[in-house]
C-alpha positions in Angstrom: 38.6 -130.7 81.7 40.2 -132.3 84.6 41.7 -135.4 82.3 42.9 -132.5 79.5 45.0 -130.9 81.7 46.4 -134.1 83.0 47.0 -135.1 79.1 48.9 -131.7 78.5 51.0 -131.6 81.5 51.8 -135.7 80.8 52.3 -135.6 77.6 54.5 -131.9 77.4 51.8 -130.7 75.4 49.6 -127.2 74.7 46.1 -127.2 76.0 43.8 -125.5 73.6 40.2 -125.0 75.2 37.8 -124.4 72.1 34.7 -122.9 72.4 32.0 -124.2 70.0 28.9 -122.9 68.9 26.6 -123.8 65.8 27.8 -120.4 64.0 31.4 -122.5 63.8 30.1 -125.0 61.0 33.2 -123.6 58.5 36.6 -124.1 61.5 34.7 -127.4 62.4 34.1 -128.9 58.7 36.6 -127.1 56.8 39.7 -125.7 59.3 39.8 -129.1 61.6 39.6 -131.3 58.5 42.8 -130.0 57.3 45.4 -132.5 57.4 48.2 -130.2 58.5 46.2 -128.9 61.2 45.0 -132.7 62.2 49.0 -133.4 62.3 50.0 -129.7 64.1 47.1 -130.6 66.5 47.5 -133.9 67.5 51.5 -133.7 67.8 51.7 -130.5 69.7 48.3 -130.0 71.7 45.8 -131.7 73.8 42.3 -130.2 72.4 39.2 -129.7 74.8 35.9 -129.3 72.7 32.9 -127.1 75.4 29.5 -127.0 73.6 27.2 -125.8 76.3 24.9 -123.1 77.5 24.5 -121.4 80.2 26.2 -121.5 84.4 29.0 -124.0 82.0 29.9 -121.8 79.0 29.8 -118.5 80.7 32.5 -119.9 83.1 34.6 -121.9 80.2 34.1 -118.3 78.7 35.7 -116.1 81.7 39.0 -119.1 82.1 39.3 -118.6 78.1 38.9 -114.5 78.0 36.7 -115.0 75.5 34.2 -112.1 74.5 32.7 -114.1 71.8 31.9 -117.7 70.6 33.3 -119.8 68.7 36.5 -118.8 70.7 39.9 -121.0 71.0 42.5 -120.4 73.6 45.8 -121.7 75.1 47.1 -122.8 77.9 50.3 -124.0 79.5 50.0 -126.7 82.4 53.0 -126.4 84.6 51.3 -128.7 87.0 47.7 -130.5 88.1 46.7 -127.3 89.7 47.1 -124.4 87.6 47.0 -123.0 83.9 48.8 -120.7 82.7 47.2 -118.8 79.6 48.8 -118.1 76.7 46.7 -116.5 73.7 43.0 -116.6 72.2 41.3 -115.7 69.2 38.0 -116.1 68.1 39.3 -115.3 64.4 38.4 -119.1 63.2 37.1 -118.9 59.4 40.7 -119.0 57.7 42.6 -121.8 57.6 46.0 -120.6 56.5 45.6 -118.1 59.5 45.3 -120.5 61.8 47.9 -123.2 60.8 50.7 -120.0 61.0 49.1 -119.5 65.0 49.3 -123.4 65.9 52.9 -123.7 64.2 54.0 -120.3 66.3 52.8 -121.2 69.3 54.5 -124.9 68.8 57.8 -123.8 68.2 58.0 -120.9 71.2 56.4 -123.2 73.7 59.7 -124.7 74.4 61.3 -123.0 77.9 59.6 -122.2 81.0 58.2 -118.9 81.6 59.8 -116.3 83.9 58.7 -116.0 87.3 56.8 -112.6 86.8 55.4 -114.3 84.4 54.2 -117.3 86.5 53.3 -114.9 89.5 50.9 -112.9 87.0 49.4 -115.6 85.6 48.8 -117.2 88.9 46.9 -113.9 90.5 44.9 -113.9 87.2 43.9 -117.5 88.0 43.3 -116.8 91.3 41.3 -113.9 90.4 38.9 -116.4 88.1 38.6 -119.0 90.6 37.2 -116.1 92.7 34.7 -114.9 90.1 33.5 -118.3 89.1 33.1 -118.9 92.9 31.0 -115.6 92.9 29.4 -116.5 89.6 28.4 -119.8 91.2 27.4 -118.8 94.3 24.9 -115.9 92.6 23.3 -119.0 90.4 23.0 -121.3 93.6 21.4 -118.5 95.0 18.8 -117.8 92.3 18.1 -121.1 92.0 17.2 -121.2 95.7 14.9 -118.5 95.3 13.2 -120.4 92.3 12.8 -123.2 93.8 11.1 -121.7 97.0 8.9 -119.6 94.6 7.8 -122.6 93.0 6.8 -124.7 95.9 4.8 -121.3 97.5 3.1 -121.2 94.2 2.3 -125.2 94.3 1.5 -124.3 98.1 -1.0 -121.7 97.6 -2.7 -123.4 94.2 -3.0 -126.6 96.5 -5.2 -125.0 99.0 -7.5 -123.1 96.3 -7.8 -126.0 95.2 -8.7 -127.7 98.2 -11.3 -124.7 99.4 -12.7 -124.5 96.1 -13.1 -128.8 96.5 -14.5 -128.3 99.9 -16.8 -125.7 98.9 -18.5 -127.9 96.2 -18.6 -130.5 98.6 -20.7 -128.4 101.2 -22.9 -127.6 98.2 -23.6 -130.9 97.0 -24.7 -131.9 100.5 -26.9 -128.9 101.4 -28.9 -129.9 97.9 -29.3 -133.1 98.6 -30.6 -132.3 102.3 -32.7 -129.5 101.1 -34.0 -132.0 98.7 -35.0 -134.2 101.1 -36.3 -131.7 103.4 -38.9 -130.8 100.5 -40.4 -134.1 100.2 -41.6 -133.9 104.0 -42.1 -130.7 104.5 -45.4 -129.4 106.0 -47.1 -126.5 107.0 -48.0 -126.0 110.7 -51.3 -127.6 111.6 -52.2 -125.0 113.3 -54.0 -121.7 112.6 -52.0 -120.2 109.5 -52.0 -116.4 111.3 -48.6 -115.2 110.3 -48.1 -114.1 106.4 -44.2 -113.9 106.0 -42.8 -112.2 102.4 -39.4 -112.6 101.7 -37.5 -110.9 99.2 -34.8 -112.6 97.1 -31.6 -111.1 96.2 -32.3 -111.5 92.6 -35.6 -109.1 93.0 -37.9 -111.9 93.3 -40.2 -112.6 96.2 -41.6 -115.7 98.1 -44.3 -115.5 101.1 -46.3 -118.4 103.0 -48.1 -118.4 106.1 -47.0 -119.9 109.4 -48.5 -119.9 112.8 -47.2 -117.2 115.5 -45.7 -120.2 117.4 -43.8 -121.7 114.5 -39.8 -120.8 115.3 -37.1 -118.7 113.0 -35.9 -121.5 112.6 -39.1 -122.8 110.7 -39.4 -120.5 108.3 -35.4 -120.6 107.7 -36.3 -124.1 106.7 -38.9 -122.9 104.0 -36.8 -120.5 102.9 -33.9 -123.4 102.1 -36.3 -125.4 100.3 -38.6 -122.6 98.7 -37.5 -123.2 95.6 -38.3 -126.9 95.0 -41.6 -126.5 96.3 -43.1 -123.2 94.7 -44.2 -122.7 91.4 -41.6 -120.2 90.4 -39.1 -120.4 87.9 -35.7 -118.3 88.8 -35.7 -118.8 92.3 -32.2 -119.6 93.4 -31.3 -119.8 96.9 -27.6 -119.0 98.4 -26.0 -121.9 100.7 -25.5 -119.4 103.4 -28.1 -117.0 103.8 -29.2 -114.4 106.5 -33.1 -113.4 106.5 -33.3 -109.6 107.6 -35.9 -107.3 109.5 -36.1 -103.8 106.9 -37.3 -101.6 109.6 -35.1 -101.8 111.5 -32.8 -103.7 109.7 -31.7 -106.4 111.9 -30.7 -110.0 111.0 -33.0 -113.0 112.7 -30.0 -115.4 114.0 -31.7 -116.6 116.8 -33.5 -119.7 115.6 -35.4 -121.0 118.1 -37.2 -117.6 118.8 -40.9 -117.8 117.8 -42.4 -115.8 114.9 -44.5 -113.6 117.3 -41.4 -113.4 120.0 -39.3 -111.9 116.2 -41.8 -109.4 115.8 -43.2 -111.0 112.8 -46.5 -111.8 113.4 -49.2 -110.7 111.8 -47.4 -110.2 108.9 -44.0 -109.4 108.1 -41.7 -108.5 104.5 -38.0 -110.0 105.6 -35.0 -109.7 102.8 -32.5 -112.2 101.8 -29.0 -111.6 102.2 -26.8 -114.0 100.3 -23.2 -114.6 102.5 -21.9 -117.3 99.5 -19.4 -116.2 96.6 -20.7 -115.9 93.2 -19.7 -120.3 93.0 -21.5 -121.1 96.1 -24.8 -119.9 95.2 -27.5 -123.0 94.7 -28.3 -123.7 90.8 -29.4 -126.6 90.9 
């Protein structure tokens, strides 16, 4: 645009600013291929060709006045800094039509215009150079916005993805330990005077027998492993896990408490409460 106007006010010439769209196949192949218009054109005007969408056009469409595309409109270019506009139509299909415009506009270019004229034309210029600084500024803006919306949402994905990650990698590990717990594992080799039930979330139940000195902490062991060494099918055991008293109903968190010291011994029916998510619940 910048060399256009340079062009026009170089050369003496009209700028016409033509707004092109794909609906303009008939001015572009039929109206421009005329040779009086090629010769009217290329004598009397510098011609500036916008075919673009969005922040671009809608700007090129506010300088032009243009309420619809394809749109053509004229400018005079007193100096490097300003346009003056002169007419516009977006009635584009009829050649005849349009050769009587460019011819018009040719002939009465010559002569300077008053200086209302040049006094109106320059608030209405200053007026657009405000709105497309507005317009600009309200597209930087969104933009922003976009932008920080987009890296929040990368943001927040990245660390579910990263819990979700260390989540399976807390459950990998507590299979393959519980796994290797199994293949060692032993009873007490003491008197077997404690008989400890445990119900499963899932409705199913497990029991052993321990010794009254065996710790919480024991029998939180073969609970972890229960389901690699009983014959049971459908025994799945969460990662994280509570074992609770029913009456009363208290949670056993102290580990290194002995089964009699817990209240457990003789005999004692605990229940399972799963703490994992629905993902973190042992299937393997």
């Amino acid at each position: 645009m910048i060399q256009a106007k340079a062009a026009a006010l170089s050369q003496g010439k009209i700028l016409a600013l033509y707004l092109h769209n794909e609906r303009a196949q008939n001015f572009c192949c039929v109206v421009l291929s005329n040779p009086l218009v090629i010769e009217l054109l290329d004598t009397n005007y510098i011609l500036y060709v916008v075919h673009s969408k969005g922040v671009r056009m809608r700007l090129m469409s506010k300088l032009a006045q243009a309420h619809s595309i394809p749109h053509i409109s004229f400018f005079r270019v007193p100096n490097h800094n300003e346009l003056f506009y002169i007419s516009g139509t977006n009635q584009l299909d009829d050649t005849d039509s349009f050769i009587a415009m460019i011819m018009n506009l040719a002939e009465s270019r010559v002569g300077a215009p008053t200086s209302a004229i040049v006094e109106e034309e320059r608030k209405i210029r200053g007026e657009q150079d405000e709105e497309f600084k507005r317009a600009m500024a309200i597209d930087y803006e969104k933009m922003t916005k976009r932008n920080i919306m987009r890296r929040e949402t990368e943001k927040r994905i990245k660390e579910e993805l990263d819990i979700k990650q260390k989540k399976g990698d807390i459950k990998r590990q507590t299979i393959e330990r519980r796994k290797k717990i199994s293949m060692n594992y032993s009873q007490s080799t003491l008197p077997l005077d404690t008989k400890i039930k445990v119900r499963l979330p899932n409705g199913a139940t497990v029991e052993s027998k321990f010794n009254h000195l065996d710790t919480v902490g024991k029998l939180y062991e073969w609970v972890e492993i229960v389901q690699y060494t009983a014959k049971q099918d459908n025994l799945k055991i969460p990662i994280n896990f509570t074992l609770n008293i029913t009456h009363p109903s208290t949670s056993l968190l102290d580990k290194t408490v002995t089964l009699e010291a817990a209240n457990l011994f003789p005999d004692a029916v605990l229940t399972l409460i799963s703490l994992d998510s629905d993902e973190e619940t042992e299937s393997e």
